[in-house]
C-alpha positions as CSV (number, residue, x, y, z in Angstrom):
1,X,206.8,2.8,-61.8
2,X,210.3,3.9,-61.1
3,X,213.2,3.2,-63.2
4,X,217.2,4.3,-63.6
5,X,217.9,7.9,-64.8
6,X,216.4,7.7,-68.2
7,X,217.2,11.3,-68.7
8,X,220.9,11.4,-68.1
9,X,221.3,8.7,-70.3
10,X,219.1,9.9,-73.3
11,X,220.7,13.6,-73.0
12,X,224.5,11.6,-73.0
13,X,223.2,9.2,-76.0
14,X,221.8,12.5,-77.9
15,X,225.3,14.2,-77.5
16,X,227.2,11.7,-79.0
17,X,225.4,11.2,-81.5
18,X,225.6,14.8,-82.4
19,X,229.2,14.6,-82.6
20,X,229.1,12.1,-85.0
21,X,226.3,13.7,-87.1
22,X,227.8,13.0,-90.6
23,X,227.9,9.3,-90.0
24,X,224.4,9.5,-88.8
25,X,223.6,11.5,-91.9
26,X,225.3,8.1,-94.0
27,X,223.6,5.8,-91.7
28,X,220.3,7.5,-91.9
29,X,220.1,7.5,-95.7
30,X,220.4,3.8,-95.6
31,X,217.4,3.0,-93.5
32,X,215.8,5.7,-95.7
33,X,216.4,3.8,-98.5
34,X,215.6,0.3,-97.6
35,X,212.1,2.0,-95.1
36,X,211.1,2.8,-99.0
37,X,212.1,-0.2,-100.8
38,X,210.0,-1.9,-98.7
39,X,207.2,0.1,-98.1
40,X,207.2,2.6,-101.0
41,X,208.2,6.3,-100.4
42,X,205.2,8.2,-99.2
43,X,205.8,8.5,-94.8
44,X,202.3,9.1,-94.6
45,X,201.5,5.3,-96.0
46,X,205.1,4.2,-94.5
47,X,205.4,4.5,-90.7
48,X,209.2,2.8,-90.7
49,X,210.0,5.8,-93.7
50,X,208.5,8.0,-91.2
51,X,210.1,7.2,-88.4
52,X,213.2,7.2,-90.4
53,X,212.7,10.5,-91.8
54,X,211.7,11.8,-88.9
55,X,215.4,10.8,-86.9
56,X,216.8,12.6,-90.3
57,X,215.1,15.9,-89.4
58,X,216.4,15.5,-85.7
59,X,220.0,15.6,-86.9
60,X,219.2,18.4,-89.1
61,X,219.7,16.5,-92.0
62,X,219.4,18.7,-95.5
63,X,215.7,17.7,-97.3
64,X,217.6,16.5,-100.9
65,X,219.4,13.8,-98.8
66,X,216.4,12.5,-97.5
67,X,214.5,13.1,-101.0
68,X,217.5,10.9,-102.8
69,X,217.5,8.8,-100.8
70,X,213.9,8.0,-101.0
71,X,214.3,7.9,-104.7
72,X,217.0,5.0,-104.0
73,X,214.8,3.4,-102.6
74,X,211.8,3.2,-104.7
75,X,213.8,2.8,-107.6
76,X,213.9,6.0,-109.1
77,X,217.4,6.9,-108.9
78,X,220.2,3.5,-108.9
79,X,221.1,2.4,-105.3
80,X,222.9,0.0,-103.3
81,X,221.0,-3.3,-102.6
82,X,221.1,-3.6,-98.7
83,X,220.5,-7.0,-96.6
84,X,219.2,-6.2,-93.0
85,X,220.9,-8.7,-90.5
86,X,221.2,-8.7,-86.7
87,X,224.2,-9.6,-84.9
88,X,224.1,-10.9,-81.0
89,X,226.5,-10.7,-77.7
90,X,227.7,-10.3,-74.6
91,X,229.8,-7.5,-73.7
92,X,232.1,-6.9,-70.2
93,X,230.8,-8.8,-67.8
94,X,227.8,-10.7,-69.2
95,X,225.8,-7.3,-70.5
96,X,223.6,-7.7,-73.7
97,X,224.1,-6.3,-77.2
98,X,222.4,-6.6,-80.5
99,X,223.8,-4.8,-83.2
100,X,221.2,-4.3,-86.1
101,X,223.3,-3.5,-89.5
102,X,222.5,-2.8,-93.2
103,X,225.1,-4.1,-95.4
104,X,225.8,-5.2,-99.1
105,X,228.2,-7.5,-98.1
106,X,227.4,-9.8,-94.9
107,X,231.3,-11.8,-95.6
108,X,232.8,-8.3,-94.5
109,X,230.1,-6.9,-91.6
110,X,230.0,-9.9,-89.7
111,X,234.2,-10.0,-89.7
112,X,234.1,-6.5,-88.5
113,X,231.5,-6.8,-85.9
114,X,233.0,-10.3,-84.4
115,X,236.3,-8.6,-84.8
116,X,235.3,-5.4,-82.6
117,X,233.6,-8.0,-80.0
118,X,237.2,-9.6,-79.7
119,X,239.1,-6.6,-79.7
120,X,237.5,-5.0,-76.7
121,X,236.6,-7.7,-74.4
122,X,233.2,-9.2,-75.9
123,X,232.2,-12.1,-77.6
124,X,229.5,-12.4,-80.2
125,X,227.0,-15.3,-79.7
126,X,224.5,-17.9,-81.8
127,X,220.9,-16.1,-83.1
128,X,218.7,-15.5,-80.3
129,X,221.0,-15.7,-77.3
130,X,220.2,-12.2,-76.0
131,X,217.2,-11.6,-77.7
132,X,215.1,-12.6,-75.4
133,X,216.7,-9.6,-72.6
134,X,214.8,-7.1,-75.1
135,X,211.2,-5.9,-76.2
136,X,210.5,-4.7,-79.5
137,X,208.5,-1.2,-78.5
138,X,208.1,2.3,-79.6
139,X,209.5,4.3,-76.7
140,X,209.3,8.3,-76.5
141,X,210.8,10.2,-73.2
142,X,209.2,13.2,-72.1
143,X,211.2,16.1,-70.2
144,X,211.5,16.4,-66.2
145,X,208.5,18.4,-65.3
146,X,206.2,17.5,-67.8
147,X,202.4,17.0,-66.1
148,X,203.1,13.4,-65.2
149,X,199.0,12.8,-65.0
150,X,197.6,15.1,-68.5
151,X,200.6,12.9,-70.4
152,X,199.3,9.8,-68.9
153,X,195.3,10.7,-69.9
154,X,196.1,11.9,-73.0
155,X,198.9,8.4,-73.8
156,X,195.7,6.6,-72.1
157,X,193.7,7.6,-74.9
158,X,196.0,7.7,-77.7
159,X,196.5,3.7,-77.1
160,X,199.8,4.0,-75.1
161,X,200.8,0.5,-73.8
162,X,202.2,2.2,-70.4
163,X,203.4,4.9,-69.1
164,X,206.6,5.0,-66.5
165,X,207.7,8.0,-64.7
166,X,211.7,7.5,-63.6
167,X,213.4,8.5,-60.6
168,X,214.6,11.5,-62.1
169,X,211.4,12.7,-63.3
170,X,211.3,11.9,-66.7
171,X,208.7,10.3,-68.2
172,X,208.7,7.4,-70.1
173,X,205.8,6.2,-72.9
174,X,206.0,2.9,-74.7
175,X,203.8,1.8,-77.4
176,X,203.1,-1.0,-79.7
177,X,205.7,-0.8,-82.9
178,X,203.1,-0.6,-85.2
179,X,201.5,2.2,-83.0
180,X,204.4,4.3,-82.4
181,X,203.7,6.9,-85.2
182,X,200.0,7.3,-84.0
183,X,200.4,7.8,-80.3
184,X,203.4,10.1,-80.8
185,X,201.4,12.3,-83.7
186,X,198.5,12.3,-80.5
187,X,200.9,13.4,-78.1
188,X,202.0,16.0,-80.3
189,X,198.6,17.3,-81.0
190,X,198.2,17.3,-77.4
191,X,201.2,19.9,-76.7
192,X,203.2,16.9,-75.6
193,X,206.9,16.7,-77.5
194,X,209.2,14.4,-76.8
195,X,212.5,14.7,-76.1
196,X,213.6,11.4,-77.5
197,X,211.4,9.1,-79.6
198,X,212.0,5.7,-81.3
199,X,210.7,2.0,-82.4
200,X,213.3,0.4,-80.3
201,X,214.3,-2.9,-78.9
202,X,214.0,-2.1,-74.9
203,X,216.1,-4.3,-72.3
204,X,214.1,-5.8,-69.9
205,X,216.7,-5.6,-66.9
206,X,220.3,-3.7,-67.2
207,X,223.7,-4.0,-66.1
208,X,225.0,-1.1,-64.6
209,X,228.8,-0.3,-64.9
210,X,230.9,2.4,-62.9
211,X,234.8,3.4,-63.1
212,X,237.4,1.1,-65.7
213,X,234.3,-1.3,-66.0
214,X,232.2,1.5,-67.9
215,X,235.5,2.6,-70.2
216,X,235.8,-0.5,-70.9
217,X,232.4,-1.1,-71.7
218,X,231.5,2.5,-73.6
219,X,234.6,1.3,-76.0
220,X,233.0,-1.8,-77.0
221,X,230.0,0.1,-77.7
222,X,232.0,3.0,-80.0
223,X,233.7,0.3,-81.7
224,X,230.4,-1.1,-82.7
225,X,228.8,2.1,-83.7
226,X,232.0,3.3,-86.0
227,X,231.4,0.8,-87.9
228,X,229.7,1.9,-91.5
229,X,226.9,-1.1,-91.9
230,X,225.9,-0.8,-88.3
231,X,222.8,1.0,-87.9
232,X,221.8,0.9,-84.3
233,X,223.0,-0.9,-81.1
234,X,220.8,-2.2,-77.9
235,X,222.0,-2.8,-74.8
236,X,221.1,-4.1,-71.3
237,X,224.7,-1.9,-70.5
238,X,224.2,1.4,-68.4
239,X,227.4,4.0,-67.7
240,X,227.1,5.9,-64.8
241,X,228.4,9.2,-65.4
């Protein structure tokens, strides 16, 4: 099954969030802390904490970080109380967003979020006006060049939902939510490593966007992201390099 150039986008979408790795360290932490609020702080018994921990080692982020914030979260050391609320849109021309946040004061995240919408050429909608353009999934994306038919056998019998190789030659694995963690420990085991990996909320179609169209568009997006209770953004929006 072909699809648009999953690589290009992944590598640009890794970049960026490189450059803005202390924010990601601040964001991080959060979903660290409420992962073990709400399912205690082992990863082994926690697959959210795990998956959470696990996007903290990716951006190199130093082990007494992740282990205070645990401890935040189960209590041990004090913490900020977090509320997990989703926000819904429609960026330039029509394209999808859901911005998922983590805030202790809904009052100020929603102004910020409906006031970033406004300011670059969105508008945000009711609950459950997009929604429905996204699947929740575990998705991992596996290098050009990878052996397209030993990933697919060994996904296959991991308990992969599918398995979609891209135009460009990536390859593309999605799971159940809940079976994320598994299939990607099996993949491992296998000598398979993803390059990317996450429980995500997929778009089912996508807008591509090219020239002023895609500024426009990427600066809706970064206005989103800067903003300190927003923890991740999904999009039916493609940029074209």
């Amino acid at each position: 099954m072909a699809g648009h150039s999953k690589w290009a986008n992944i590598q640009h979408r890794k970049g960026r969030q490189d450059e803005k790795r202390g924010a990601a360290f601040s964001k991080i932490a959060k979903e660290i802390t409420v992962a073990a609020k709400l399912g205690g702080g082992d990863p082994g018994f926690n697959p959210r904490l795990r998956v959470a921990v696990d996007k903290a080692k990716g951006v190199n982020m130093p082990k007494d970080k992740i282990d205070t914030a645990i401890k935040k979260g189960t209590g041990e050391l004090e913490g900020v109380d977090y509320v997990e609320i989703r926000y819904e849109g429609y960026g330039i021309g029509g394209a999808a967003i859901m911005v998922d946040c983590l805030t202790d004061n809904k009052t100020r995240t929603v102004a910020e979020v409906r006031h970033a919408f406004n300011k670059y050429g969105g508008n945000m909608g009711t609950d459950g006006c997009v929604a429905f353009q996204f699947k929740h999934c575990g998705q991992m994306i596996f290098a050009p060049g990878t052996d397209e038919a030993a990933l697919m056998d060994a996904a296959i019998e991991a308990g992969a939902d599918d398995v979609n190789t891209n135009d460009d030659g990536s390859i593309e694995v999605l799971t159940a939510p809940a079976d994320f963690i598994t299939v990607k420990d099996a993949l491992e085991a296998a000598g398979f490593k993803p390059e990317f990996g996450e429980v995500t909320m997929k778009p089912e179609g996508e807008n591509e966007f090219t020239g002023e169209d895609a500024v426009r568009m990427q600066k809706l997006l970064d206005a989103l992201e800067n903003l300190d209770d927003v923890q991740e953004i999904y999009t039916t929006a493609v940029m074209d390099d």
